[in-house]
N, C-alpha and C positions, 0 to 999 in steps of 0.2 A: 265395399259392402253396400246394399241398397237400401232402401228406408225398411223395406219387409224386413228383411233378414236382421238390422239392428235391433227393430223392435221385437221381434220373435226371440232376442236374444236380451235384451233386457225383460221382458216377462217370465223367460223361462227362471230369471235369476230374484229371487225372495229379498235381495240386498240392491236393486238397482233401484233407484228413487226417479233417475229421470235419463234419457237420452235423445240423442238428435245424430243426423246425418253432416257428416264433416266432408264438405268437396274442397281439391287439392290442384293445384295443375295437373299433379301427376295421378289424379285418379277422386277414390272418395271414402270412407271409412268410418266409423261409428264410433262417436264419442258416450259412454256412458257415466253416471255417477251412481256416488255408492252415499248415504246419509247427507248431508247438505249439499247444498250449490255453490260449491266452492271452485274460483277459477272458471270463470263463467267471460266470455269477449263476445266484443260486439263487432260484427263484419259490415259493414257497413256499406261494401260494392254489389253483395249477391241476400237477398234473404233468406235467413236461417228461422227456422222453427225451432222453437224446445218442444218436449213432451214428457209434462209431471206426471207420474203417478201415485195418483190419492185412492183411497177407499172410499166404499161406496159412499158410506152415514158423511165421511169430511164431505166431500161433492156434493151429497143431498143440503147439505147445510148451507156452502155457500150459494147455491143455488137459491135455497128458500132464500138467504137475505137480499141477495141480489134486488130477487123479485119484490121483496118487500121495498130494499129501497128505490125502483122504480115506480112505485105505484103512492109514495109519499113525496 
């Protein structure tokens, strides 16, 4: 499965909290989760992305502090 296609498939799902693309020797597939980040590895020969999904006001919020604490 390619990175579209997982992600098309963890949005269309109201319980998917985060997913990412999993390659294999023998191919590649989509890893999704469903409430925490549990069971999470670190590959450390090819880089892997996660991709959380937050709401808008959680993201507007980290955002603002971010900025705030860049500018102190």
């Amino acid at each position: 499965m390619n990175f579209q296609a997982c992600q098309d498939y963890c949005l269309r799902n109201c319980s998917c909290t985060a997913f990412t693309t999993a390659y294999f020797r023998r191919g590649s597939g989509c890893v999704t989760w469903s409430g925490d980040l549990l069971d999470t590895r670190v590959f450390t020969d090819v880089g892997q992305d996660i991709y959380i999904r937050v709401d808008a006001e959680t993201l507007g919020a980290l955002i603002s502090s971010f900025c705030y604490l860049l500018q102190t």
